[in-house]
TORPA-4810 file (N, C-alpha, C, O; in nm, 3 decimals):
<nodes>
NODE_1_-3.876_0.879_0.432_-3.855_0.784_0.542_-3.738_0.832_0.627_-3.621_0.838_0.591_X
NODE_2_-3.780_0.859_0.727_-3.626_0.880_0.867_-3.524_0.777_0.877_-3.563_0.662_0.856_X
NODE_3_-3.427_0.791_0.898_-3.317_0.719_0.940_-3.350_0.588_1.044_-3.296_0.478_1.046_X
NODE_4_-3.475_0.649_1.140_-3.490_0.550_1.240_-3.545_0.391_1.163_-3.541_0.270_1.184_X
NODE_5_-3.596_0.495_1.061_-3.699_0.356_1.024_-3.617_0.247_0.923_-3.662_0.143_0.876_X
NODE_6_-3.486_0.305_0.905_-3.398_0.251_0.809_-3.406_0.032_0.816_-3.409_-0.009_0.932_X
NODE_7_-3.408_-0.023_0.765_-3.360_-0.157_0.782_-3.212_-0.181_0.848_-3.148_-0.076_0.852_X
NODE_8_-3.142_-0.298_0.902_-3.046_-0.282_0.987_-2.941_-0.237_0.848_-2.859_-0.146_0.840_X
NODE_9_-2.987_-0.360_0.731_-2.917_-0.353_0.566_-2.873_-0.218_0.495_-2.768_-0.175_0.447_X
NODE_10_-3.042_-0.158_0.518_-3.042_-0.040_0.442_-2.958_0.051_0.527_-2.878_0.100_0.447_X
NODE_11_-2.943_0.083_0.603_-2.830_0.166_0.710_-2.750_0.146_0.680_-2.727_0.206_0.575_X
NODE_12_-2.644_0.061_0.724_-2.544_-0.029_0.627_-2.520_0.027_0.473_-2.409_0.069_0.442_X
NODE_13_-2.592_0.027_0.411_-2.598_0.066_0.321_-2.596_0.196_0.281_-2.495_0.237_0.224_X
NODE_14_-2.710_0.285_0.304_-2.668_0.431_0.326_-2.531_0.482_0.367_-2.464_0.550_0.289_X
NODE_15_-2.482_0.442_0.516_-2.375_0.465_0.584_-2.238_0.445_0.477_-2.151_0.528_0.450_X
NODE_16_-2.248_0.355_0.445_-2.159_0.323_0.353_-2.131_0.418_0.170_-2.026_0.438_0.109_X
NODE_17_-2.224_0.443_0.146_-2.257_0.547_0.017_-2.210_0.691_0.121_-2.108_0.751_0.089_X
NODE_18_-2.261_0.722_0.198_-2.206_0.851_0.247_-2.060_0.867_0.287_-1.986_0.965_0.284_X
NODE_19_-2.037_0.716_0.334_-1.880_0.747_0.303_-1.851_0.777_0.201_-1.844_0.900_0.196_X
NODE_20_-1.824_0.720_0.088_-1.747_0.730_-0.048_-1.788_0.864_-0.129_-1.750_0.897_-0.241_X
NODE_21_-1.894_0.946_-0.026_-1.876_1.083_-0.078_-1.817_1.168_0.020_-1.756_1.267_-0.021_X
NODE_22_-1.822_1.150_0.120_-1.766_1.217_0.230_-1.616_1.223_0.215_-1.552_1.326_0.238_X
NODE_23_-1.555_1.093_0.170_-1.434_1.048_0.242_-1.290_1.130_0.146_-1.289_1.140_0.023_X
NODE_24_-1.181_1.179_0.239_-1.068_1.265_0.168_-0.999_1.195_0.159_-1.009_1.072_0.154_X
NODE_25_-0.872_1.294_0.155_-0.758_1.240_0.111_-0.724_1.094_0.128_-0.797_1.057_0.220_X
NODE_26_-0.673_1.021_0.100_-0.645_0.902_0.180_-0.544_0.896_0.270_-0.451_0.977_0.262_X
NODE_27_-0.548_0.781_0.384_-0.439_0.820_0.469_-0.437_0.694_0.531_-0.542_0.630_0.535_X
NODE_28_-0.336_0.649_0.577_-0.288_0.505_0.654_-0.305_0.494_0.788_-0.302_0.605_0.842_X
NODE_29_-0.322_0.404_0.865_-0.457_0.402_0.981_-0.269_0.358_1.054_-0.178_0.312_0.985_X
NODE_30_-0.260_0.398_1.232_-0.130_0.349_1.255_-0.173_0.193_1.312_-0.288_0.208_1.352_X
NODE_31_-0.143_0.084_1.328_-0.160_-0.003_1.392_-0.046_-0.066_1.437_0.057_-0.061_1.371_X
NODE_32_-0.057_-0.143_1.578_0.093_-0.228_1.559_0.007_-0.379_1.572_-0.115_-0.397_1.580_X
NODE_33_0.162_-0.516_1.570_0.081_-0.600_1.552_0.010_-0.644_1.658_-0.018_-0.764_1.647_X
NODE_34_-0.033_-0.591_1.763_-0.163_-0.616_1.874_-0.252_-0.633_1.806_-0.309_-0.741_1.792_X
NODE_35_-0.288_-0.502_1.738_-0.428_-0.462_1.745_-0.456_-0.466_1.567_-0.553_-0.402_1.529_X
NODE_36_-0.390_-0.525_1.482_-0.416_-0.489_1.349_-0.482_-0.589_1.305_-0.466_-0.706_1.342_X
NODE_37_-0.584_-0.538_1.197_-0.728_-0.584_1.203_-0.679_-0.648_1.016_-0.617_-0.571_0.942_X
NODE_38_-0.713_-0.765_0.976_-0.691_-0.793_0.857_-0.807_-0.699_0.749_-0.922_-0.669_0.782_X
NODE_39_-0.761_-0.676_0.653_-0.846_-0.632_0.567_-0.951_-0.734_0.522_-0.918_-0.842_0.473_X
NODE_40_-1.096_-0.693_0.544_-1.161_-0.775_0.451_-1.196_-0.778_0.322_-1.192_-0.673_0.259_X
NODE_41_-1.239_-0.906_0.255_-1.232_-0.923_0.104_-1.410_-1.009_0.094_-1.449_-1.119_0.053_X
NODE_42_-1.451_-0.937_0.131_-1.610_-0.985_0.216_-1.684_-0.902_0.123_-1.681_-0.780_0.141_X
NODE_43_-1.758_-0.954_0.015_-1.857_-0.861_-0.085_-2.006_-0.871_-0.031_-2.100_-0.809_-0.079_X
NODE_44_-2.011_-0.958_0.077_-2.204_-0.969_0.133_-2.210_-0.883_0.094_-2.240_-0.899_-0.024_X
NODE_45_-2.196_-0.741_0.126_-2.275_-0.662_0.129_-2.300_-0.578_-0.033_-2.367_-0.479_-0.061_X
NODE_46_-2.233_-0.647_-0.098_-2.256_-0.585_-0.282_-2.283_-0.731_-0.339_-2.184_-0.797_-0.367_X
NODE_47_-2.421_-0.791_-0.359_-2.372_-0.866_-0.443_-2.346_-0.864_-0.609_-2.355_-0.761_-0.675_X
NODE_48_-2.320_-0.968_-0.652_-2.293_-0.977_-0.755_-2.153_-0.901_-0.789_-2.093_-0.901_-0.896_X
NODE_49_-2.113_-0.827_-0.647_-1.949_-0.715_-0.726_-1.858_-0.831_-0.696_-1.858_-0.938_-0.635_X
NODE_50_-1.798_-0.772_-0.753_-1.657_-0.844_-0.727_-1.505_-0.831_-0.773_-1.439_-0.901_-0.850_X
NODE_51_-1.475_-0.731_-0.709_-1.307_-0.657_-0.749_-1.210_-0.738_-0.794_-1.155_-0.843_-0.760_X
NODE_52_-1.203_-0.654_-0.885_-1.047_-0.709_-0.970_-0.931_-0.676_-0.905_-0.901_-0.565_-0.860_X
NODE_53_-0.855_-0.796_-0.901_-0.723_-0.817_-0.790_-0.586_-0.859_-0.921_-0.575_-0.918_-1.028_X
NODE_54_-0.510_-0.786_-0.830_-0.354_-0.849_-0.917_-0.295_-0.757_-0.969_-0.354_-0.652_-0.943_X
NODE_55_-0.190_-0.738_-1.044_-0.114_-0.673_-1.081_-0.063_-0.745_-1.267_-0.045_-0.862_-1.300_X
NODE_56_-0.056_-0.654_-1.327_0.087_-0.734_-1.444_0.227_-0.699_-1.357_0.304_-0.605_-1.338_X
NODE_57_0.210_-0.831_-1.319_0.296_-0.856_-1.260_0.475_-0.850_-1.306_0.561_-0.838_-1.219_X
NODE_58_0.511_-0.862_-1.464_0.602_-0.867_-1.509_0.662_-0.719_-1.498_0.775_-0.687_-1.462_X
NODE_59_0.520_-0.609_-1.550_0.580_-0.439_-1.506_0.599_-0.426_-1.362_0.705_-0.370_-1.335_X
NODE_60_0.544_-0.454_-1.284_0.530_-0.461_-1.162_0.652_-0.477_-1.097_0.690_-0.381_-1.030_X
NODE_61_0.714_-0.568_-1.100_0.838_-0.611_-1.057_0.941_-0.559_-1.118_1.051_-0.580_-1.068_X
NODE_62_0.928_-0.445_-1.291_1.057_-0.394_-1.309_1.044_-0.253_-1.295_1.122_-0.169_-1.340_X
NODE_63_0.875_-0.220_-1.191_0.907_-0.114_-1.152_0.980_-0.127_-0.986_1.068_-0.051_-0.948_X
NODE_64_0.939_-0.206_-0.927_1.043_-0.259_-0.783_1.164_-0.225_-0.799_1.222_-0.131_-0.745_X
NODE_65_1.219_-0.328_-0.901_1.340_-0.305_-0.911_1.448_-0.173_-0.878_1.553_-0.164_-0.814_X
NODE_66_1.348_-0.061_-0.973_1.412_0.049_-1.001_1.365_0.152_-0.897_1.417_0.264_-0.895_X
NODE_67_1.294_0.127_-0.835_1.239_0.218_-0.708_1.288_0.152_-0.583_1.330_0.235_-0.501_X
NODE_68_1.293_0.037_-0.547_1.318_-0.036_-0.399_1.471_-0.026_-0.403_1.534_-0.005_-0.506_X
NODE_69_1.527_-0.045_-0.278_1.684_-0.007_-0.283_1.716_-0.127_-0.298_1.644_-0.224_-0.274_X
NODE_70_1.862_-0.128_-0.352_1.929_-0.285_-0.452_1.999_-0.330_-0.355_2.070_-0.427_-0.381_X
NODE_71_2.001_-0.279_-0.224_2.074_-0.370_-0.112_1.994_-0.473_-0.098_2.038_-0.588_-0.109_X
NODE_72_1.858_-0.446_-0.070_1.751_-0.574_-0.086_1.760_-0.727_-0.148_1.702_-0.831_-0.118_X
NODE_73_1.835_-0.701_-0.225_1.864_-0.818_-0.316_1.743_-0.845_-0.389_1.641_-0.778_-0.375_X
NODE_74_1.754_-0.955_-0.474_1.678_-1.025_-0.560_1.528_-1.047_-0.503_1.422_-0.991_-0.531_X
NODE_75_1.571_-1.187_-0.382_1.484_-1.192_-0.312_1.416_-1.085_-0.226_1.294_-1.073_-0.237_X
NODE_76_1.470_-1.021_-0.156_1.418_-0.937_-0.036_1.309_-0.830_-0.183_1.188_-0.824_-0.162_X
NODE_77_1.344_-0.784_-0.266_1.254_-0.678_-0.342_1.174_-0.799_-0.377_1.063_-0.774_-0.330_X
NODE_78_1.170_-0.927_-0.440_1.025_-1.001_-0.464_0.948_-1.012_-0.348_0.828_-0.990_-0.331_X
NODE_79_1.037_-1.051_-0.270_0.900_-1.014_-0.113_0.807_-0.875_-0.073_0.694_-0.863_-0.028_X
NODE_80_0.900_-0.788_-0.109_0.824_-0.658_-0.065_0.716_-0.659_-0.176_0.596_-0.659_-0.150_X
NODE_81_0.766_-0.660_-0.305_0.609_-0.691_-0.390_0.548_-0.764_-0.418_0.453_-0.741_-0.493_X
NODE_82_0.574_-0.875_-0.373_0.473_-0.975_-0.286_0.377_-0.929_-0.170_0.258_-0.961_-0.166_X
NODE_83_0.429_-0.866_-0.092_0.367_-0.811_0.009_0.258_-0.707_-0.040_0.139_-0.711_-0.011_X
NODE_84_0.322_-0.611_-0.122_0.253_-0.505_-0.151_0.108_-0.545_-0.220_0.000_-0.498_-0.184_X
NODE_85_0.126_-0.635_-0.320_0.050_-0.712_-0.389_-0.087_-0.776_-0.328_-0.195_-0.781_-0.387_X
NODE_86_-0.056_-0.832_-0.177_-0.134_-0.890_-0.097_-0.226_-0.810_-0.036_-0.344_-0.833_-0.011_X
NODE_87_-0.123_-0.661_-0.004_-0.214_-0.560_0.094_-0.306_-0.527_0.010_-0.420_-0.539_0.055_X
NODE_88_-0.291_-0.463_-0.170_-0.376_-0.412_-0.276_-0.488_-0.479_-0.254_-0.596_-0.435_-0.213_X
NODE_89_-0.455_-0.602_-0.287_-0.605_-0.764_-0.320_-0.665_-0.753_-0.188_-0.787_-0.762_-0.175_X
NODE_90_-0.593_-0.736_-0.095_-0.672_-0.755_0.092_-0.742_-0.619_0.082_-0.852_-0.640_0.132_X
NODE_91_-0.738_-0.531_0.056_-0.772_-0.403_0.097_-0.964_-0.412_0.042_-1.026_-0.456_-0.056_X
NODE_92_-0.997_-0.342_0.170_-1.152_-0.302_0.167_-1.188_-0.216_0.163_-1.198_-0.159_0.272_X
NODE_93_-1.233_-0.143_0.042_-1.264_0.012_-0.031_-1.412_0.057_0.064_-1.511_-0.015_0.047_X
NODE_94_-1.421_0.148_0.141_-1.458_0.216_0.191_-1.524_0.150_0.357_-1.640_0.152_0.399_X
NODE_95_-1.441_0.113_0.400_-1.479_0.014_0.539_-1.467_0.134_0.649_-1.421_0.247_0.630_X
NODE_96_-1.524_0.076_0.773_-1.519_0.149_0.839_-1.418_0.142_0.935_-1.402_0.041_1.002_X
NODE_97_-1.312_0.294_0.953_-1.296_0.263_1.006_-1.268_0.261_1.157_-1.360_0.326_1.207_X
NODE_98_-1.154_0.201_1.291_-1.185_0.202_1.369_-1.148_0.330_1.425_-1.054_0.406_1.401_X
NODE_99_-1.281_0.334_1.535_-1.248_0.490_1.589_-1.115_0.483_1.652_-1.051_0.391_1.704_X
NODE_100_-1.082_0.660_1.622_-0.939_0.685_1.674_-0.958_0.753_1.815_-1.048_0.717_1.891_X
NODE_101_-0.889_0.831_1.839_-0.899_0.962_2.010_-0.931_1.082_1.918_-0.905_1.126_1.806_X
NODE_102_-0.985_1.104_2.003_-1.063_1.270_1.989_-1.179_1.299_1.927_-1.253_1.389_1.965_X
NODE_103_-1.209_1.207_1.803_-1.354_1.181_1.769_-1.403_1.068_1.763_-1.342_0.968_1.800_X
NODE_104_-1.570_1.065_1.698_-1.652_0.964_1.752_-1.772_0.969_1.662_-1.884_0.930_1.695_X
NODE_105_-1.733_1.030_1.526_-1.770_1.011_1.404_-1.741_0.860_1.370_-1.673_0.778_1.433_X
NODE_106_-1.814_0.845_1.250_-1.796_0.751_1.180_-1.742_0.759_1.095_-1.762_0.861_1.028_X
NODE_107_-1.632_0.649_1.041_-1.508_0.726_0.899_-1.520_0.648_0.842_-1.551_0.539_0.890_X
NODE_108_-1.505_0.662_0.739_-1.449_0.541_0.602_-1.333_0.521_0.538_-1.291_0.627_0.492_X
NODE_109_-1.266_0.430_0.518_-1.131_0.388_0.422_-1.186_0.487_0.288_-1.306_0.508_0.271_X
NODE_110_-1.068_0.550_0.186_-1.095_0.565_0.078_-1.138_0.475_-0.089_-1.086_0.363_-0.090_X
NODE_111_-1.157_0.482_-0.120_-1.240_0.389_-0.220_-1.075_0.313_-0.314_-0.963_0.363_-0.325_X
NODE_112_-1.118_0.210_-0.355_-0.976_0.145_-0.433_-0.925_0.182_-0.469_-0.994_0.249_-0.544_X
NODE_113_-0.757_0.225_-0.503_-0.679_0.307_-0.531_-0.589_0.203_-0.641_-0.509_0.251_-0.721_X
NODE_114_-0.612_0.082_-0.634_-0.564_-0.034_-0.749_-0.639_-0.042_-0.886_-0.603_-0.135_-0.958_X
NODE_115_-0.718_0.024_-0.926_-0.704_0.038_-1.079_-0.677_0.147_-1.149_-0.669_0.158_-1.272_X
NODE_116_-0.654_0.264_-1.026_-0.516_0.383_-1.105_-0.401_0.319_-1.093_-0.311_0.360_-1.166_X
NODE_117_-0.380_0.239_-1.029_-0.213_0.195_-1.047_-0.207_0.062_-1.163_-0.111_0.050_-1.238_X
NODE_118_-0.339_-0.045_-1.165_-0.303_-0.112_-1.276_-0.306_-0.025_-1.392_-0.246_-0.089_-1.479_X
NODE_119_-0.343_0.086_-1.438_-0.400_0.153_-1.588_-0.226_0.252_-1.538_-0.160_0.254_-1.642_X
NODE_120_-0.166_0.307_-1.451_-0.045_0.336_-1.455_0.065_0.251_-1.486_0.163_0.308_-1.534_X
NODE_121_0.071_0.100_-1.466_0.138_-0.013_-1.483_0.145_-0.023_-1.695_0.234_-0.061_-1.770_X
NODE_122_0.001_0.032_-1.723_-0.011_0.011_-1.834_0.039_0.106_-1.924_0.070_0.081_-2.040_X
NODE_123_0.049_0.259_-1.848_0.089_0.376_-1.890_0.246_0.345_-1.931_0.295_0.367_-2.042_X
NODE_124_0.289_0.308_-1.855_0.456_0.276_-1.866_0.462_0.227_-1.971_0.508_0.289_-2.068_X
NODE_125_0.421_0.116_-1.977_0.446_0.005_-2.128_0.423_0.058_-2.256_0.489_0.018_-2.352_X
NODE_126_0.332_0.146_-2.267_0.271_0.230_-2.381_0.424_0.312_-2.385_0.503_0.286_-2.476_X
NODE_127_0.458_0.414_-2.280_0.569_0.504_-2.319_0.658_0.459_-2.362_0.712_0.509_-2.461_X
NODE_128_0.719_0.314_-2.281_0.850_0.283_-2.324_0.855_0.249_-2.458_0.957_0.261_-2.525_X
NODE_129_0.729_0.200_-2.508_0.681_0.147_-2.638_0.695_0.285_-2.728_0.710_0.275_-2.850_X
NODE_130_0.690_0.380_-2.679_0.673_0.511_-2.760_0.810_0.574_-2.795_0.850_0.608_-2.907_X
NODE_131_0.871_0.580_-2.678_1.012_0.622_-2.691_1.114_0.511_-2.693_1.226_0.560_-2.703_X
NODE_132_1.117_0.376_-2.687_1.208_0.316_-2.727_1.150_0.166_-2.759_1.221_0.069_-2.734_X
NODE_133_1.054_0.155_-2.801_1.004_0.081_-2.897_1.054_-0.082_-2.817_1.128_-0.166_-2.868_X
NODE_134_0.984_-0.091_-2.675_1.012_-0.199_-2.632_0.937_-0.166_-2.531_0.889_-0.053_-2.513_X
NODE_135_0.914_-0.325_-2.415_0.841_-0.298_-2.313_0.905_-0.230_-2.210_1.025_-0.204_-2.223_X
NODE_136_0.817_-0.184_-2.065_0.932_-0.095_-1.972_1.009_-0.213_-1.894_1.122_-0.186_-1.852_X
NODE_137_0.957_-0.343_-1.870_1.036_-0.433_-1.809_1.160_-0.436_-1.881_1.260_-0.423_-1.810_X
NODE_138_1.182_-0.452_-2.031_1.309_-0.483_-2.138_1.416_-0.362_-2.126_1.535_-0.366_-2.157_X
NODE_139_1.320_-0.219_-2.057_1.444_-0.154_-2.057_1.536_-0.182_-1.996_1.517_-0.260_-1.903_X
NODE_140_1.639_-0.145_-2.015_1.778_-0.114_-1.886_1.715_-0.086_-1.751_1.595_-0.081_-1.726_X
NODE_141_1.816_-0.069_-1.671_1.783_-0.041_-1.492_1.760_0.110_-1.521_1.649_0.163_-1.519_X
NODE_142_1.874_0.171_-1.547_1.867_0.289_-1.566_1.746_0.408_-1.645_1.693_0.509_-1.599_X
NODE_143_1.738_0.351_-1.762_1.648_0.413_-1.861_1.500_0.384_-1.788_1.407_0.463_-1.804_X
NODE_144_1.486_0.275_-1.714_1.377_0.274_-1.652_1.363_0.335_-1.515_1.250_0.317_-1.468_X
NODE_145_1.431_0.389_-1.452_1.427_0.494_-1.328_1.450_0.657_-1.451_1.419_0.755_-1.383_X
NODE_146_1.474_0.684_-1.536_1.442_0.777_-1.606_1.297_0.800_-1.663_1.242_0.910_-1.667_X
NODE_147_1.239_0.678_-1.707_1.111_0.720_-1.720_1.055_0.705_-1.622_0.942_0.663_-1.648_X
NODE_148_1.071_0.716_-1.514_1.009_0.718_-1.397_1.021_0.859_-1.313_0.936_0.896_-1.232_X
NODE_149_1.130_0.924_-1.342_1.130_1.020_-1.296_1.080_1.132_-1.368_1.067_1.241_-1.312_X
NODE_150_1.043_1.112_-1.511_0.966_1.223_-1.611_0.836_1.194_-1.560_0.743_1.274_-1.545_X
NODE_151_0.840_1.056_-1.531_0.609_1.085_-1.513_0.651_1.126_-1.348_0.549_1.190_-1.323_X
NODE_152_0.716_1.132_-1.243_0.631_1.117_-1.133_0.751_1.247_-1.063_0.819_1.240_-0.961_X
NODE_153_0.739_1.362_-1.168_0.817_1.481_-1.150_0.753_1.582_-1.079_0.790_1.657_-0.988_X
NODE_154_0.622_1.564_-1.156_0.498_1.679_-1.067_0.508_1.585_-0.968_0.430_1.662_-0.911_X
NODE_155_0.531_1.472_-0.869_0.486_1.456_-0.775_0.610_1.439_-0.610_0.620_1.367_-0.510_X
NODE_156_0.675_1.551_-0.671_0.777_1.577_-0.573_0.748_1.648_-0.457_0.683_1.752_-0.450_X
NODE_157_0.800_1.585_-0.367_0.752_1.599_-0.202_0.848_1.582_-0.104_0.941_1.507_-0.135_X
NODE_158_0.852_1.635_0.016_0.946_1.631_0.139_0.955_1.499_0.216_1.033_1.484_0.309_X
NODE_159_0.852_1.380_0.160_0.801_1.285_0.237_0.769_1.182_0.161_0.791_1.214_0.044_X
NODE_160_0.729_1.073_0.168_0.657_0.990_0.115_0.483_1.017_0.159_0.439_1.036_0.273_X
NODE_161_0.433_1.013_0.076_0.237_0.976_0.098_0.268_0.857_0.187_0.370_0.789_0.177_X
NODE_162_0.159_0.836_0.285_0.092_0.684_0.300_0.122_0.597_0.181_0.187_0.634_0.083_X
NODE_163_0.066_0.470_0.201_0.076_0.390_0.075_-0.082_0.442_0.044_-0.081_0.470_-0.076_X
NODE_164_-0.168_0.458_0.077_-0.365_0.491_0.023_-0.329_0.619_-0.057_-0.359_0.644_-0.174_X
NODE_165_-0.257_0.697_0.032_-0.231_0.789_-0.052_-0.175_0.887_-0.146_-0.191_1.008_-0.158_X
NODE_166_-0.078_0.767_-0.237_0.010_0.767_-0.305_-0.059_0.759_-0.431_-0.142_0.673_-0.459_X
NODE_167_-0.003_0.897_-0.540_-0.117_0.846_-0.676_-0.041_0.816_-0.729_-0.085_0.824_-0.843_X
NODE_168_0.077_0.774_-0.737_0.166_0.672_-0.854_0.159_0.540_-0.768_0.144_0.536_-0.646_X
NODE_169_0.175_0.419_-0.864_0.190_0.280_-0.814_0.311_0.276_-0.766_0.332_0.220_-0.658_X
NODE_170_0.413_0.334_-0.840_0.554_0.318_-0.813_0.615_0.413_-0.652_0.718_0.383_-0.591_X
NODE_171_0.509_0.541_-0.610_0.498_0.565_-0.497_0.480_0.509_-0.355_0.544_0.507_-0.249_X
NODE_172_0.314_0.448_-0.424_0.304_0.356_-0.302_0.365_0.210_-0.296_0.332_0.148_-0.196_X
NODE_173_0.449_0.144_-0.385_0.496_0.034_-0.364_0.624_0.034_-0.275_0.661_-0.050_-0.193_X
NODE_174_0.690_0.172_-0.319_0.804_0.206_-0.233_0.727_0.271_-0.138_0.792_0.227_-0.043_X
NODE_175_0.615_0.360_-0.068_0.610_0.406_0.044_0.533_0.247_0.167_0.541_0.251_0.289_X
NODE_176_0.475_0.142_0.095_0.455_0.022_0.137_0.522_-0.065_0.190_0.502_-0.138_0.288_X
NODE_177_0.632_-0.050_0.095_0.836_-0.137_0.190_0.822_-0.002_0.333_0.766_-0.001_0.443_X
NODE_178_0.895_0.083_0.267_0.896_0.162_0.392_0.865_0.222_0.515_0.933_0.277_0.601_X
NODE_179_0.686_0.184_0.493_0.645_0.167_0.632_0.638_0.059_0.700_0.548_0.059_0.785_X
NODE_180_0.717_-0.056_0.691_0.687_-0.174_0.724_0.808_-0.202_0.788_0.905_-0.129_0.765_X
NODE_181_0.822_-0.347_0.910_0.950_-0.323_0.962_1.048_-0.356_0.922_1.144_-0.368_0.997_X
NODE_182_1.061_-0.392_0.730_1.186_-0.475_0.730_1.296_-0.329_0.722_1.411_-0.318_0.763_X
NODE_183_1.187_-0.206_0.636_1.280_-0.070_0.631_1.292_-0.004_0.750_1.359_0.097_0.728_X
NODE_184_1.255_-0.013_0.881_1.307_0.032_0.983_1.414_-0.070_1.009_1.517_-0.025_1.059_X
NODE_185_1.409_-0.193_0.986_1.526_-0.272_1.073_1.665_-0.251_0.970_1.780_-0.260_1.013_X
NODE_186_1.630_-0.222_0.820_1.737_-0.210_0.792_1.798_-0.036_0.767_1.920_-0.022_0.773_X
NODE_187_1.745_0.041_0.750_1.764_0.195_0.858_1.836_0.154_1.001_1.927_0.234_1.026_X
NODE_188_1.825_0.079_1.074_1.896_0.132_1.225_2.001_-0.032_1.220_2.080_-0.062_1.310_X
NODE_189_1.980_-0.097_1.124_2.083_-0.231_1.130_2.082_-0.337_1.197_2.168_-0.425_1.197_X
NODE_190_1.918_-0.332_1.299_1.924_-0.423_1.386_1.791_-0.480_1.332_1.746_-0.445_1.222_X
NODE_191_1.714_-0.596_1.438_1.571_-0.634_1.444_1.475_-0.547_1.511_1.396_-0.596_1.591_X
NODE_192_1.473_-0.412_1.483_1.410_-0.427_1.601_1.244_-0.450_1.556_1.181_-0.494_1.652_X
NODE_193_1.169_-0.434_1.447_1.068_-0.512_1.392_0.982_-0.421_1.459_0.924_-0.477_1.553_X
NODE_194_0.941_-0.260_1.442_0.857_-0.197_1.472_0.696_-0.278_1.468_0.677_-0.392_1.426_X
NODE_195_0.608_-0.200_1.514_0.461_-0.263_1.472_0.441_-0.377_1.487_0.367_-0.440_1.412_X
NODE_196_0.522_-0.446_1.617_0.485_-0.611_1.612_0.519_-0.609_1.809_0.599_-0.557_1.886_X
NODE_197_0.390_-0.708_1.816_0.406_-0.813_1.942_0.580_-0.829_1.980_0.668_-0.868_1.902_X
NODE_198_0.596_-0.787_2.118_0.667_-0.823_2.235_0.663_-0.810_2.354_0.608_-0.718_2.414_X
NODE_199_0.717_-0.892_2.398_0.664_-0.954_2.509_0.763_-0.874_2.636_0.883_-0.896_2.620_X
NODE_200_0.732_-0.796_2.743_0.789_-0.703_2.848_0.929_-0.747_2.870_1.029_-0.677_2.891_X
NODE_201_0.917_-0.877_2.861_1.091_-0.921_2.869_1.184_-0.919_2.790_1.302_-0.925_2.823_X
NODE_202_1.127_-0.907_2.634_1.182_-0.896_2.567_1.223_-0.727_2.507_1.299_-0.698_2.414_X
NODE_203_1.145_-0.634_2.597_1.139_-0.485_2.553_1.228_-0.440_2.613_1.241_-0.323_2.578_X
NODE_204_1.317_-0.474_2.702_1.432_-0.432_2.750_1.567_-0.478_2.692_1.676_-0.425_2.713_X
NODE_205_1.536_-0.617_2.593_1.705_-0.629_2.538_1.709_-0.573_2.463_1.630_-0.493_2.414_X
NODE_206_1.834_-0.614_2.433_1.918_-0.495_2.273_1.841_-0.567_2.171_1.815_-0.684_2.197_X
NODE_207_1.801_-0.522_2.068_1.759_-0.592_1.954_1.888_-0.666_1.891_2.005_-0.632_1.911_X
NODE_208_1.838_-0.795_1.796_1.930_-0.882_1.741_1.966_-0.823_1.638_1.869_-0.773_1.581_X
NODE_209_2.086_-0.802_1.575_2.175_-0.766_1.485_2.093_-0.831_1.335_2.028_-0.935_1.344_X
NODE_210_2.102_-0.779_1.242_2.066_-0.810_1.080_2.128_-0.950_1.050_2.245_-0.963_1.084_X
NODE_211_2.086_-1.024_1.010_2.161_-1.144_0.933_2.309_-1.122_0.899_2.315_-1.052_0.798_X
NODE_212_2.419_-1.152_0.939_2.536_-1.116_0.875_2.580_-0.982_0.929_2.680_-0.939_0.873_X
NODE_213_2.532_-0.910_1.019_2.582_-0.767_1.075_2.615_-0.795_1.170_2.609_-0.911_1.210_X
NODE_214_2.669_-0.684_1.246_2.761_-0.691_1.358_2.636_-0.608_1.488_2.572_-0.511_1.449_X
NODE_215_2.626_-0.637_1.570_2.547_-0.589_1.684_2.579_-0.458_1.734_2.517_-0.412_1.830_X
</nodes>
């Protein structure tokens, strides 16, 4: 049967399987907040699937800790993995996506990248369990940015990955703060809140100073 004769479904369908063999490296789409498109969490088109969302949340947060910077405070690092948390569960494994400049192919998102990081979440707990006979949340601050730096040694780089294309969890949770504007505003000390709506009048003032900083 030809392509022409495809159903609107079965196209859809095909199109979609040829992504998830086609599709590379992963890589982070740029958007600002004009034009950024929510992730969908829309299974029509699989039924009966239905992705597993969430984190253990208790490792989760004492890998934050030890990866997100401690100026953040308490609160400011539960937000970022809060956040991070939201984008994982929002995210739509092999969507299409929107065309960029210069081509006019059809692309696909890379396929879920959240159950190498929950079964890495799990990896931790096993080690710390191995070498110090406790969970990795119970370690110290310290001893737990040590085992962090033995597993994610091969994965030393000039840069951060995208967050898609980060193969440690503890990569992309910190490359996830960092592309976002609270780590540009606190890099340059002001608001200036990259990737978001403003308005022409407002693109000419000085940006507002940090909570408690000086302008």
């Amino acid at each position: 049967m030809s392509t022409g004769e495809f159903s609107p479904t079965a196209r859809r369908t095909f199109l979609k399987t040829a992504g998830v063999l086609a599709v590379g490296a992963a890589t982070a789409g740029t958007t600002t907040g004009c034009d950024v498109k929510e992730p969908s969490v829309n299974t029509a088109d699989d039924p009966g699937l239905e992705r597993v969302r969430g984190f253990d949340r208790t490792t989760l947060d004492a890998v934050a800790t030890a990866v997100l910077p401690e100026s953040l405070g308490a609160a400011g690092i539960r937000g970022a993995t809060d956040r991070f948390i939201a984008w994982a569960d929002g995210y739509d494994p092999v969507a299409e996506e929107m065309h960029g400049y210069g081509y006019s192919d059809v692309r696909y998102l890379p396929a879920d990248p959240a159950p190498a990081w929950r079964a890495q979440l799990q990896a931790l707990d096993l080690l710390a369990q191995k070498t110090a006979r406790t969970t990795f949340a119970q370690l110290p601050l310290e001893r737990r940015r040590e085992l962090l730096r033995a597993v994610l040694r091969s994965e030393r780089s000039e840069r951060l990955p995208a967050p898609l294309g980060a193969k440690h969890v503890a990569l992309a949770l910190l490359s996830h703060w960092s592309s976002g504007p609270d780590a540009w505003n606190l890099a340059l000390g002001a608001q200036v809140n990259p990737m978001t709506c403003r308005t022409l009048g407002d693109a000419v003032k000085r940006p507002l100073p940090l909570a408690g900083g000086a302008a």
